[in-house]
TIRO-2110 file (N, C-alpha, C; in Angstrom, 1 decimal):
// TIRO-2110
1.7, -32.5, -14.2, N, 1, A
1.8, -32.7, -12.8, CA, 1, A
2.7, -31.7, -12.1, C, 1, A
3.6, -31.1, -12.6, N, 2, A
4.7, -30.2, -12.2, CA, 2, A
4.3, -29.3, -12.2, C, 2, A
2.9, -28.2, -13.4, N, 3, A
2.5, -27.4, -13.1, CA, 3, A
1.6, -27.5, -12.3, C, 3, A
1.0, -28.3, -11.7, N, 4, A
-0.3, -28.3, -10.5, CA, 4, A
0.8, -27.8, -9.6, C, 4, A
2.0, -29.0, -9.2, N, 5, A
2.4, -28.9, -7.9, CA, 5, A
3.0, -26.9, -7.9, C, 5, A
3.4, -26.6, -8.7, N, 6, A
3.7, -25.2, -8.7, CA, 6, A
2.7, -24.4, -8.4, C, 6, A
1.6, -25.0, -9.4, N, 7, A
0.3, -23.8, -8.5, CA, 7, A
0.1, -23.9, -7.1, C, 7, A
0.2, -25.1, -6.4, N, 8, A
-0.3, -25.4, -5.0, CA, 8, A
0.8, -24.4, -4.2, C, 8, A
2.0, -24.0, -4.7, N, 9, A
3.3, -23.6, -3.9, CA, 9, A
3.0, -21.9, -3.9, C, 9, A
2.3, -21.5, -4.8, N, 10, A
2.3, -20.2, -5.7, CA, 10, A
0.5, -19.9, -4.4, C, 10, A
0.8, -18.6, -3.8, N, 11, A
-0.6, -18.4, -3.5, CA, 11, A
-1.6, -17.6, -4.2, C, 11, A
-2.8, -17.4, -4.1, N, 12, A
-3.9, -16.4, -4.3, CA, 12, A
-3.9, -15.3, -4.3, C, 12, A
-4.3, -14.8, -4.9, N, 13, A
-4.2, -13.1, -4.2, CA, 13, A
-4.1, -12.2, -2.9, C, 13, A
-5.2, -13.2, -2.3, N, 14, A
-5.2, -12.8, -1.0, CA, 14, A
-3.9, -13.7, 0.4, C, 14, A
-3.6, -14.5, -0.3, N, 15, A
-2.4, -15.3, 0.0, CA, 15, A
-1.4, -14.6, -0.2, C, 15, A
-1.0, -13.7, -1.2, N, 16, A
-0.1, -12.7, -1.3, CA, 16, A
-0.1, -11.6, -0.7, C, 16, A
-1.6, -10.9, -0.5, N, 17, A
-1.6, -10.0, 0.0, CA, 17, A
-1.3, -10.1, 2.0, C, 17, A
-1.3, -11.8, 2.4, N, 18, A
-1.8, -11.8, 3.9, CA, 18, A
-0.3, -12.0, 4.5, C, 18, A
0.7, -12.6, 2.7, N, 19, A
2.0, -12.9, 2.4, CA, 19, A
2.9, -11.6, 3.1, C, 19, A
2.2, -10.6, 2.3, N, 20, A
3.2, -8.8, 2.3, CA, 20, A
3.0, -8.2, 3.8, C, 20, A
1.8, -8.9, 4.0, N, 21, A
1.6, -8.2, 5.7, CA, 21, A
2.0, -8.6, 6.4, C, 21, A
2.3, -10.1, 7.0, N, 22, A
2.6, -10.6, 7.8, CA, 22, A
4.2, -11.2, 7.6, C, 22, A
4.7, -10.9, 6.4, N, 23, A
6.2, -11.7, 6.7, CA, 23, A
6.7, -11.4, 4.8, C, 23, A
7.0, -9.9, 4.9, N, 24, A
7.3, -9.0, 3.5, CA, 24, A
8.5, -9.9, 3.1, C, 24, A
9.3, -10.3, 3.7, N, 25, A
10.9, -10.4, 3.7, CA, 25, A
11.1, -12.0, 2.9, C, 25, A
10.2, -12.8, 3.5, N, 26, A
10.0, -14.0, 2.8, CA, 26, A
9.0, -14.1, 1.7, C, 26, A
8.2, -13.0, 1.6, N, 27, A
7.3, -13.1, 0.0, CA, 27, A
8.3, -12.5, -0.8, C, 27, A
9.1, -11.2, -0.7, N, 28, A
10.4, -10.8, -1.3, CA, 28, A
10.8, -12.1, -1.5, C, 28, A
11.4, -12.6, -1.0, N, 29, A
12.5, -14.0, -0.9, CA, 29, A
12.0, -14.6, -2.1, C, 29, A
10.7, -15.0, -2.4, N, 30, A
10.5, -15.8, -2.9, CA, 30, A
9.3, -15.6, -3.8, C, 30, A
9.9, -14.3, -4.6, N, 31, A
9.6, -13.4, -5.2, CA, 31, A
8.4, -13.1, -5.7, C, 31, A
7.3, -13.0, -4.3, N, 32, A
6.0, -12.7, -4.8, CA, 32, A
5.3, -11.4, -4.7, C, 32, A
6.5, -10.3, -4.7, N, 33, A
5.7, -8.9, -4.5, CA, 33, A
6.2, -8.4, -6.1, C, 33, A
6.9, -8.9, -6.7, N, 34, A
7.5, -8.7, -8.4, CA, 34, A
6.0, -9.0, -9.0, C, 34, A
6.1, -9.3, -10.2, N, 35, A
5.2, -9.4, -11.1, CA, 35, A
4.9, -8.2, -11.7, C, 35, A
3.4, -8.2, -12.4, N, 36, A
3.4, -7.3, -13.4, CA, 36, A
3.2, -6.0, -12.6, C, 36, A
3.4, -4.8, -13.0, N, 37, A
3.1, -3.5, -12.2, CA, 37, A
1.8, -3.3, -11.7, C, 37, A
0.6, -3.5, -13.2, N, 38, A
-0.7, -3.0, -12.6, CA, 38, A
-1.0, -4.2, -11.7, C, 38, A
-0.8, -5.2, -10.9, N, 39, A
-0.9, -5.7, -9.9, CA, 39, A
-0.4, -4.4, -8.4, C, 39, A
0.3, -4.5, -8.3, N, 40, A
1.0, -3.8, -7.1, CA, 40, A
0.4, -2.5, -7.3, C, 40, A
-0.2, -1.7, -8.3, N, 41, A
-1.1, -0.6, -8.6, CA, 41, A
-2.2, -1.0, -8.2, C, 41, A
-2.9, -1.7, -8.2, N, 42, A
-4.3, -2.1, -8.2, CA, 42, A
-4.3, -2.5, -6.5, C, 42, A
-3.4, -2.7, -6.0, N, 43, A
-3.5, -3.4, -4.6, CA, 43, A
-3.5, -1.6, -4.4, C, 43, A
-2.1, -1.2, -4.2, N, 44, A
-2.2, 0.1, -3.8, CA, 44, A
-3.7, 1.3, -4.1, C, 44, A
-4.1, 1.5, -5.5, N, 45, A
-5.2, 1.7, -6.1, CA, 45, A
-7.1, 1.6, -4.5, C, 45, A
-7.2, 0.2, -5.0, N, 46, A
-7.6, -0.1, -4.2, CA, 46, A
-7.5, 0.0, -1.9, C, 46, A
-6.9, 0.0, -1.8, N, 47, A
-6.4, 0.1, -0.3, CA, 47, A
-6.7, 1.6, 0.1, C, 47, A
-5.9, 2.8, -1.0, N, 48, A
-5.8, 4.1, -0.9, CA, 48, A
-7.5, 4.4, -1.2, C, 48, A
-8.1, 3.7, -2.1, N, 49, A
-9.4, 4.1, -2.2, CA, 49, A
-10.5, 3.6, -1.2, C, 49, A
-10.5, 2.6, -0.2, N, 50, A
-11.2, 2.2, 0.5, CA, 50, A
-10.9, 3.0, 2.0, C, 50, A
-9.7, 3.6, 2.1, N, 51, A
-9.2, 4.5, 3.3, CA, 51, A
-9.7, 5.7, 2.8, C, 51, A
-9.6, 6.5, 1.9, N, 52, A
-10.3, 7.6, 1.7, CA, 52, A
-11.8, 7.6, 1.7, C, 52, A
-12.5, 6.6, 1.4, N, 53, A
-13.8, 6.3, 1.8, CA, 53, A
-14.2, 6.2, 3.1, C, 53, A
-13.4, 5.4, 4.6, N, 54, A
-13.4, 5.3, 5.5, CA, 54, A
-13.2, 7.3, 6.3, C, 54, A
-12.3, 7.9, 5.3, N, 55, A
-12.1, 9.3, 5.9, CA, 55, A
-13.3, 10.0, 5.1, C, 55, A
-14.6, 9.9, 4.3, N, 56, A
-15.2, 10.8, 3.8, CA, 56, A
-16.5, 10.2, 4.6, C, 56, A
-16.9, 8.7, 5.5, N, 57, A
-17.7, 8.2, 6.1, CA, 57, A
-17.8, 8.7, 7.4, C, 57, A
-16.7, 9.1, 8.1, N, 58, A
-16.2, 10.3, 9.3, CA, 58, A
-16.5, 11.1, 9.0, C, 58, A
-16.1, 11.8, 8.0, N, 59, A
-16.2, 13.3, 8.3, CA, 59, A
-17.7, 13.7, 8.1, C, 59, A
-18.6, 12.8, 7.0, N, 60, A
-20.3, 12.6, 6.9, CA, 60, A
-21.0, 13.2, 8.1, C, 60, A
-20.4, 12.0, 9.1, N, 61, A
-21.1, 12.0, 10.7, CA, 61, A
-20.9, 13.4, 11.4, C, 61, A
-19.6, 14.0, 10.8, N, 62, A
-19.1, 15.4, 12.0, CA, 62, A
-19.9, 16.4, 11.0, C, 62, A
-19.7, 16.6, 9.5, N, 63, A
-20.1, 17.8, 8.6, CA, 63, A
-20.8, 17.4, 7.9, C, 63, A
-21.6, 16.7, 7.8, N, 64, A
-22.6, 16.4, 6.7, CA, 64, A
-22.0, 15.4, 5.5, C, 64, A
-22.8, 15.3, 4.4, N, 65, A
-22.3, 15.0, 3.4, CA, 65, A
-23.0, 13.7, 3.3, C, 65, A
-22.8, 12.9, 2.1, N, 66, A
-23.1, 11.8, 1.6, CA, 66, A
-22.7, 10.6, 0.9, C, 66, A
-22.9, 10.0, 0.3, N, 67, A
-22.8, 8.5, -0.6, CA, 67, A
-21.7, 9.3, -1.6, C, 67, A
-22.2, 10.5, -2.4, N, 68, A
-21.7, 11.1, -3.4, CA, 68, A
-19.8, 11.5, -2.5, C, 68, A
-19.7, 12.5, -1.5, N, 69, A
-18.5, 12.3, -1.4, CA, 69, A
-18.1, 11.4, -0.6, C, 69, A
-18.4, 10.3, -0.4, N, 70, A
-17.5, 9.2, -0.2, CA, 70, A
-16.8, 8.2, -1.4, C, 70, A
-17.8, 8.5, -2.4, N, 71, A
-17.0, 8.1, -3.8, CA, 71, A
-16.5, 8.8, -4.2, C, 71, A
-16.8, 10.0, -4.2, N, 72, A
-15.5, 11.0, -4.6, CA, 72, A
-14.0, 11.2, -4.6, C, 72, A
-14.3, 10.7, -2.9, N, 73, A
-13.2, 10.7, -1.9, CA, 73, A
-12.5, 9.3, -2.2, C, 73, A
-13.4, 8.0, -2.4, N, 74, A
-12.7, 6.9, -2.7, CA, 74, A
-11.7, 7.0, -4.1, C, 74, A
-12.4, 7.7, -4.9, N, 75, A
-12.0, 7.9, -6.4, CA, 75, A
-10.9, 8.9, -6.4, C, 75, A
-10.7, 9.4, -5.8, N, 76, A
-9.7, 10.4, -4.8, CA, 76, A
-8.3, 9.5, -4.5, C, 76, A
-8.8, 8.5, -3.7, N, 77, A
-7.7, 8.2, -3.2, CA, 77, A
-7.6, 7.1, -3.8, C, 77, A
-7.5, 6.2, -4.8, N, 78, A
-7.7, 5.1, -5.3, CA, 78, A
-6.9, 6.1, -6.9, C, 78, A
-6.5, 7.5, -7.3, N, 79, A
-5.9, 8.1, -8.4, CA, 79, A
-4.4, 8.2, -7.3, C, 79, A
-5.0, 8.6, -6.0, N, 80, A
-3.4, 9.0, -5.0, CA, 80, A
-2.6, 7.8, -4.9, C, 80, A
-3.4, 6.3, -4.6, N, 81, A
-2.9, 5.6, -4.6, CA, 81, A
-1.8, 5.2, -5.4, C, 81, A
-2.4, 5.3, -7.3, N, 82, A
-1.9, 4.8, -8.3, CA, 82, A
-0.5, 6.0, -8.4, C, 82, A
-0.6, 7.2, -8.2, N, 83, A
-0.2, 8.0, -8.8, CA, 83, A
1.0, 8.0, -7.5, C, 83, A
0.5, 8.5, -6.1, N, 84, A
1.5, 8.7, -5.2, CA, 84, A
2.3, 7.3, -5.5, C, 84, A
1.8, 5.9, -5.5, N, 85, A
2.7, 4.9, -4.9, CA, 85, A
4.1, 4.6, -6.5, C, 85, A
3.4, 5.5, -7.5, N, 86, A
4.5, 5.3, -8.7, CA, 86, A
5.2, 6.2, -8.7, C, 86, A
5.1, 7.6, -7.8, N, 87, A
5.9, 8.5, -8.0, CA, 87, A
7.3, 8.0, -6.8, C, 87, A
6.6, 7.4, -5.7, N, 88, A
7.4, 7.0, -4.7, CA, 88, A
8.4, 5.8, -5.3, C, 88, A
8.1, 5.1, -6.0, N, 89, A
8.7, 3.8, -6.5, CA, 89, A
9.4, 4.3, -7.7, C, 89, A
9.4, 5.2, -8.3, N, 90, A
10.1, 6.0, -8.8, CA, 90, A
11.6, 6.4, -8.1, C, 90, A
10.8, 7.3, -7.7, N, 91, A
12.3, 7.8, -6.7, CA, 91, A
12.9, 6.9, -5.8, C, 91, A
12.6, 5.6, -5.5, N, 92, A
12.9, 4.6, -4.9, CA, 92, A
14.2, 3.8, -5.8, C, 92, A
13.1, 3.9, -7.3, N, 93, A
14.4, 2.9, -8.1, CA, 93, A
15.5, 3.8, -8.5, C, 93, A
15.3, 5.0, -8.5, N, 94, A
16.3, 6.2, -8.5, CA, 94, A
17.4, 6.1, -7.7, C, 94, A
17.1, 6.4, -6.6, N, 95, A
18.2, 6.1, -5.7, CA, 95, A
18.4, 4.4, -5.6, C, 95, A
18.1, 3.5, -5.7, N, 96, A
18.9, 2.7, -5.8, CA, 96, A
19.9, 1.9, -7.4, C, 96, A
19.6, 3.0, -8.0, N, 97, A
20.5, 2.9, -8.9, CA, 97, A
21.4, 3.9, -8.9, C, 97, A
21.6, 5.1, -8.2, N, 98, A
22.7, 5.7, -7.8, CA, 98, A
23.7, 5.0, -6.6, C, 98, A
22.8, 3.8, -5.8, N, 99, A
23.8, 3.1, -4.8, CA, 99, A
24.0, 1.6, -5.9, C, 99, A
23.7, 1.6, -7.2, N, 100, A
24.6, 0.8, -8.3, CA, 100, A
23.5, -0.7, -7.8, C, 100, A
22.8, -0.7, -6.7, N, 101, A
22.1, -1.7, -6.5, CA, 101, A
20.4, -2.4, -7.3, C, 101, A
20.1, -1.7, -7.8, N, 102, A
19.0, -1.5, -8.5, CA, 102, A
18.2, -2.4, -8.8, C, 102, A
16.6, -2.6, -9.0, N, 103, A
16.2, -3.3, -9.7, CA, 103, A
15.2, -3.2, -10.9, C, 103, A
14.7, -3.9, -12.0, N, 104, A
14.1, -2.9, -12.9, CA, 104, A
13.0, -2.1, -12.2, C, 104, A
12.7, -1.0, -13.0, N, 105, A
11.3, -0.3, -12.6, CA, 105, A
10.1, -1.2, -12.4, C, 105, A
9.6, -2.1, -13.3, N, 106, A
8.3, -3.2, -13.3, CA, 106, A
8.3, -3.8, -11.8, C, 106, A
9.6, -4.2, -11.6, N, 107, A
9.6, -5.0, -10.4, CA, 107, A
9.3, -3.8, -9.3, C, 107, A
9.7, -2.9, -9.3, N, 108, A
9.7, -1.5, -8.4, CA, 108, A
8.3, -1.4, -8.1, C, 108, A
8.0, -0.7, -9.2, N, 109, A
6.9, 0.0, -9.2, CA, 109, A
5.7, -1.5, -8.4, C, 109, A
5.5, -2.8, -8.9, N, 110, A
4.9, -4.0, -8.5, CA, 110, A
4.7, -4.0, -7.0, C, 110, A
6.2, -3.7, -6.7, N, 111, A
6.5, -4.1, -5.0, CA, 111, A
6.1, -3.2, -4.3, C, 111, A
6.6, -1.8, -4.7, N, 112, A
6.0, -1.2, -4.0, CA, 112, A
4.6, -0.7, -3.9, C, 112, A
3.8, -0.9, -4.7, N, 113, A
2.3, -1.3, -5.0, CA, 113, A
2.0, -2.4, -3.5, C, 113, A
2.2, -3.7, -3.9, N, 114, A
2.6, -4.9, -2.7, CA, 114, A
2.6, -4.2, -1.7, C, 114, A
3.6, -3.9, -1.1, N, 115, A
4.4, -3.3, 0.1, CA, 115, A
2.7, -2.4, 1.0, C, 115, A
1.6, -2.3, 0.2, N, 116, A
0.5, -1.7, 0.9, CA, 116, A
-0.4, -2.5, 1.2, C, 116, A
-0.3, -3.7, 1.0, N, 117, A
-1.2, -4.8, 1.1, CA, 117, A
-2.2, -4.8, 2.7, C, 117, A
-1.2, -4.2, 4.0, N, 118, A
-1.2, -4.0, 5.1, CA, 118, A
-2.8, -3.1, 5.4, C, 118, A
-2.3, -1.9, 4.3, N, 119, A
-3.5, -0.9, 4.6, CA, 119, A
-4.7, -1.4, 3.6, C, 119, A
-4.3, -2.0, 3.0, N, 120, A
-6.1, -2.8, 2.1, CA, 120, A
-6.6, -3.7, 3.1, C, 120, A
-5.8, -4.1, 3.9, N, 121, A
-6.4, -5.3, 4.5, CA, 121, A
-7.3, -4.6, 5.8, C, 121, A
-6.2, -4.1, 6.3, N, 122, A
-6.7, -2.9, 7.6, CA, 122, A
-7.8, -1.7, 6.9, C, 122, A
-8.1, -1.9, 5.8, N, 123, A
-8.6, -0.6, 5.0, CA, 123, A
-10.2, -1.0, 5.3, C, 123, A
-10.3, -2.2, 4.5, N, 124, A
-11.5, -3.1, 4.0, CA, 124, A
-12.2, -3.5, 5.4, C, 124, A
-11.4, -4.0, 6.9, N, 125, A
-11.9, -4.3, 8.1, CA, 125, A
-12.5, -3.1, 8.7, C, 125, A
-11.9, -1.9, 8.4, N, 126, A
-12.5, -0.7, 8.7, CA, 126, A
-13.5, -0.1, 8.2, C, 126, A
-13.6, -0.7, 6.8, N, 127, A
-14.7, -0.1, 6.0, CA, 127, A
-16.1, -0.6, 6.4, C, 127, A
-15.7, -2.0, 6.7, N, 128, A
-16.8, -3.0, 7.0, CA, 128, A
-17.3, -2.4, 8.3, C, 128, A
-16.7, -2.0, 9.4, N, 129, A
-16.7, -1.4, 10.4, CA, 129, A
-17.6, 0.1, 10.7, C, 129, A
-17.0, 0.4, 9.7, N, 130, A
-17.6, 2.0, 9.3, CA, 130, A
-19.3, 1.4, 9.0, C, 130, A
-19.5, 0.8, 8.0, N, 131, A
-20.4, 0.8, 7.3, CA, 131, A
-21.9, -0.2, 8.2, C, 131, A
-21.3, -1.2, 9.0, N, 132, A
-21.5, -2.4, 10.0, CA, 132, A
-22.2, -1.8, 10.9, C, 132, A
-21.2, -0.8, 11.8, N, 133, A
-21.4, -0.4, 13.4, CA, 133, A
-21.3, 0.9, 13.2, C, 133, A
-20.7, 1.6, 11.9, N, 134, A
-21.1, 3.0, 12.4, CA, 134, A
-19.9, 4.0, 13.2, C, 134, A
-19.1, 3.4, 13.5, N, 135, A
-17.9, 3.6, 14.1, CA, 135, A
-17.3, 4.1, 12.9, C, 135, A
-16.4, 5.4, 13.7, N, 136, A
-15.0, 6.1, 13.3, CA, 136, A
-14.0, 5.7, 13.0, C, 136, A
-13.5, 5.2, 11.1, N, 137, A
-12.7, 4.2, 11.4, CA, 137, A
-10.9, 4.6, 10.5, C, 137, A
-11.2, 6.3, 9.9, N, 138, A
-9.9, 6.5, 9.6, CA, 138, A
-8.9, 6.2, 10.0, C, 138, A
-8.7, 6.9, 11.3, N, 139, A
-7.5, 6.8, 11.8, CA, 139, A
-7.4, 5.2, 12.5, C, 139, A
-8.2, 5.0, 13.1, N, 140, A
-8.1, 3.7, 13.6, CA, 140, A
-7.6, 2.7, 13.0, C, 140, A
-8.3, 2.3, 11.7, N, 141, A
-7.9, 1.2, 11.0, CA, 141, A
-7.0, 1.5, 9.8, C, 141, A
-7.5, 2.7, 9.0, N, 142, A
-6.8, 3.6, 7.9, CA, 142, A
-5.3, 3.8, 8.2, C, 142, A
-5.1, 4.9, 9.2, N, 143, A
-4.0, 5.3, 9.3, CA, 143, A
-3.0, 4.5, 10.1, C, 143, A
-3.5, 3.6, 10.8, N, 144, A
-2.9, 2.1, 11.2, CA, 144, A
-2.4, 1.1, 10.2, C, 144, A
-3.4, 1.0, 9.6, N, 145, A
-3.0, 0.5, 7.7, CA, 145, A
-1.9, 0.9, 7.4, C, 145, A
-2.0, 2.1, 7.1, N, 146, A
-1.2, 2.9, 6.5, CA, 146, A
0.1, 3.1, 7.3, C, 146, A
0.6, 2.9, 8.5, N, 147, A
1.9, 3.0, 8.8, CA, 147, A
2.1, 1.1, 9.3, C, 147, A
1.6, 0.4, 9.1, N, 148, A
2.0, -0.9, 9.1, CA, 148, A
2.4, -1.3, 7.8, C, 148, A
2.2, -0.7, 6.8, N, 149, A
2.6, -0.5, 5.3, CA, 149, A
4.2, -0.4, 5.3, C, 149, A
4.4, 0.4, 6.2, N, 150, A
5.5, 1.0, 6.1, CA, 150, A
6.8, -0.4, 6.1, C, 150, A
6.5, -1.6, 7.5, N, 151, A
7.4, -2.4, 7.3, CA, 151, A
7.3, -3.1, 6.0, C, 151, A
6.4, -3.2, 5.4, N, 152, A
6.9, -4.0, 4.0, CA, 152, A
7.5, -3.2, 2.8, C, 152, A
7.0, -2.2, 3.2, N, 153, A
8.0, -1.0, 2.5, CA, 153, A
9.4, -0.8, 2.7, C, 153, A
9.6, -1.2, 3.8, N, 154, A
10.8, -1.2, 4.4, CA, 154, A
11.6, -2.3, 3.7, C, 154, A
11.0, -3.3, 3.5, N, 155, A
11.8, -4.5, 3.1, CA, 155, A
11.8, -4.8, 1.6, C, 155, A
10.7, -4.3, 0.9, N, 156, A
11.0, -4.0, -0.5, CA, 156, A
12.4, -3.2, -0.6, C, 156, A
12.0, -1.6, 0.1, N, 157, A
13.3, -0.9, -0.1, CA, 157, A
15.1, -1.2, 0.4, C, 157, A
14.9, -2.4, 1.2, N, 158, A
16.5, -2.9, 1.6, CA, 158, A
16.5, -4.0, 0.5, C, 158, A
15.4, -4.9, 0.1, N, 159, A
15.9, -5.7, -1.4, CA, 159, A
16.2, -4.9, -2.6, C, 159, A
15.8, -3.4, -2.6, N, 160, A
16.1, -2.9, -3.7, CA, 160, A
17.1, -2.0, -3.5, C, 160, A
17.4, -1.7, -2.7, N, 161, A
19.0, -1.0, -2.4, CA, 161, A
19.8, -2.0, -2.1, C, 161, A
19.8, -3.1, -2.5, N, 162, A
21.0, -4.7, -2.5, CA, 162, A
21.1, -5.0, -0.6, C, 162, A
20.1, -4.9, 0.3, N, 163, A
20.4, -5.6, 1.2, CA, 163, A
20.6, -4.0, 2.3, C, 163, A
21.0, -3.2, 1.7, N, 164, A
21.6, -2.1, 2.5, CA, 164, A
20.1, -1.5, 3.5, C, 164, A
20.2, -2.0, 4.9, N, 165, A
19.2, -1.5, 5.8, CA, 165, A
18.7, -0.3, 6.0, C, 165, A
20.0, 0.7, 6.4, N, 166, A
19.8, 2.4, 6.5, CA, 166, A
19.3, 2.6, 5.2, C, 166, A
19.7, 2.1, 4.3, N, 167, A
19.1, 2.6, 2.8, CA, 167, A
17.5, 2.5, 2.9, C, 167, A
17.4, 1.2, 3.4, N, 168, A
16.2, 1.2, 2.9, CA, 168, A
15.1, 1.6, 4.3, C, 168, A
15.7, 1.6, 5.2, N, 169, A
14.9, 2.3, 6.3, CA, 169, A
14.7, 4.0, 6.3, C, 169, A
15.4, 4.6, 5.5, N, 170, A
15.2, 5.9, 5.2, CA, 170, A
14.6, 6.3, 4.2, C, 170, A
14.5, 5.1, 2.7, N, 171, A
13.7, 5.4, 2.1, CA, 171, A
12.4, 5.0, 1.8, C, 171, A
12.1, 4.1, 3.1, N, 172, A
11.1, 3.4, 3.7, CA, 172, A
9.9, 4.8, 4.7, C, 172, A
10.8, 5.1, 4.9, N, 173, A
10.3, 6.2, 6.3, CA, 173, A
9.7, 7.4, 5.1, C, 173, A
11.0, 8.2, 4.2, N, 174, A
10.8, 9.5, 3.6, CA, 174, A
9.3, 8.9, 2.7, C, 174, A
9.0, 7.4, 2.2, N, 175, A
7.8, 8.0, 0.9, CA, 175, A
6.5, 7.1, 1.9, C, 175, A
6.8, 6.5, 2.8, N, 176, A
5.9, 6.4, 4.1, CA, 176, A
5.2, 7.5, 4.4, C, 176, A
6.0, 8.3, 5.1, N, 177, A
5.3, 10.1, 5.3, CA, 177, A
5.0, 10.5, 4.5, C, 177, A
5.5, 10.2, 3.7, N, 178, A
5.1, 11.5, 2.4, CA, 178, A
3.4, 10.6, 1.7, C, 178, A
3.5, 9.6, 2.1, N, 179, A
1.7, 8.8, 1.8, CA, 179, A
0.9, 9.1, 3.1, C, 179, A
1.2, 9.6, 4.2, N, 180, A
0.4, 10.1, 5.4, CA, 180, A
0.6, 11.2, 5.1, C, 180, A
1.1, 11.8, 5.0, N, 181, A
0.9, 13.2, 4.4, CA, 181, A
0.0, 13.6, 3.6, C, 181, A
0.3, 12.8, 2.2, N, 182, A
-0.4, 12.9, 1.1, CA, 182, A
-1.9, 13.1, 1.8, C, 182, A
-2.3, 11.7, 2.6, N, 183, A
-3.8, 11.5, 2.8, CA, 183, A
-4.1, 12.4, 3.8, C, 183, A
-3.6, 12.9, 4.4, N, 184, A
-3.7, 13.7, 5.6, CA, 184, A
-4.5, 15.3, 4.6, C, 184, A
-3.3, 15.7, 4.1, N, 185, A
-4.1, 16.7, 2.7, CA, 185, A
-5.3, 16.9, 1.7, C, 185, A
-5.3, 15.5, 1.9, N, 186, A
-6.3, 15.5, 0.3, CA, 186, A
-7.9, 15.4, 0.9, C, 186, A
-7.2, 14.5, 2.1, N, 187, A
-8.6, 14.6, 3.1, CA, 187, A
-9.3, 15.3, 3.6, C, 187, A
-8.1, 15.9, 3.9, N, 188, A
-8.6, 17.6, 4.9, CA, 188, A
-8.5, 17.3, 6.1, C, 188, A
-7.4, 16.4, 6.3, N, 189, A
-7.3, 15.5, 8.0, CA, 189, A
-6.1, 16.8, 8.6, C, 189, A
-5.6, 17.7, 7.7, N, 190, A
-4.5, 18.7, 8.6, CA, 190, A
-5.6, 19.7, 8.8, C, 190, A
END
């Protein structure tokens, strides 16, 4: 009976993911952006691959192109995803173990995986959008995604620098940009 009532307390995936978007600081709390890594890779994975899809379904309409590079481009951003969001959580757990505050890597690398839930959700509404109506939906829904990301990023990075705000609002901001960046390049959006 005790483990039912735990399941009932414990959400779904999409429970978690609607967790990180709307109120990061209390799934933190109550530690549902931790878990195993390829979870928070696979959110990230995913999100980054359905936004690059949304940028290869735009650019179709302006320059040509097809089904083939929009998986390309999904498969694209879905390696950026896995690879940008562990290099960022990387250097995340880096510096907060030079401010002595630290948490393991697993949990790191997980959260900040998590911490994108924002742009899968905004990713997939866009995709549906794109594909639906036909409508322009990178920047709209994509890169909106993708800087709403940022506050749960934000709050992973102040749980992982022990609470310290500037800490984590600066290293919230530097691997924020550096993921609009990232997509901005690989896309061909500069």
């Amino acid at each position: 009976m005790q483990s039912q009532s735990a399941d009932l307390r414990r959400p779904g995936f999409w429970g978690l993911l609607l967790g990180m978007a709307v109120n990061p600081a209390a799934a933190l709390d109550r530690g549902l952006a931790g878990g195993p890594a390829a979870r928070g890779l696979t959110v990230a994975a995913l999100a980054f691959a359905a936004f690059f899809a949304q940028t290869a379904r735009d650019a179709a309409r302006w320059q040509g192109g097809g089904l083939a590079d929009a998986l390309g481009l999904a498969l694209l951003g879905a390696l950026f995803g896995v690879a940008g969001v562990a290099l960022a959580a990387l250097a995340g757990w880096l510096v907060s173990t030079l401010l002595g505050a630290g948490r393991g890597l697993r949990w790191t690398v997980a959260a900040f995986g998590m911490a994108y839930a924002p742009l899968l959700v905004y990713a997939l509404c866009g995709l549906a959008c794109n594909l639906l109506f036909g409508w322009n939906t990178a920047v709209a829904f994509g890169a909106s995604g993708l800087l709403w990301s940022v506050r749960p990023l934000a709050a992973v990075c102040a749980a992982l620098t022990g609470g310290r705000l500037w800490a984590g609002a600066v290293l919230s901001t530097l691997c924020g940009g550096a993921m609009l960046l990232g997509w901005a390049a690989l896309a061909g959006v500069l």
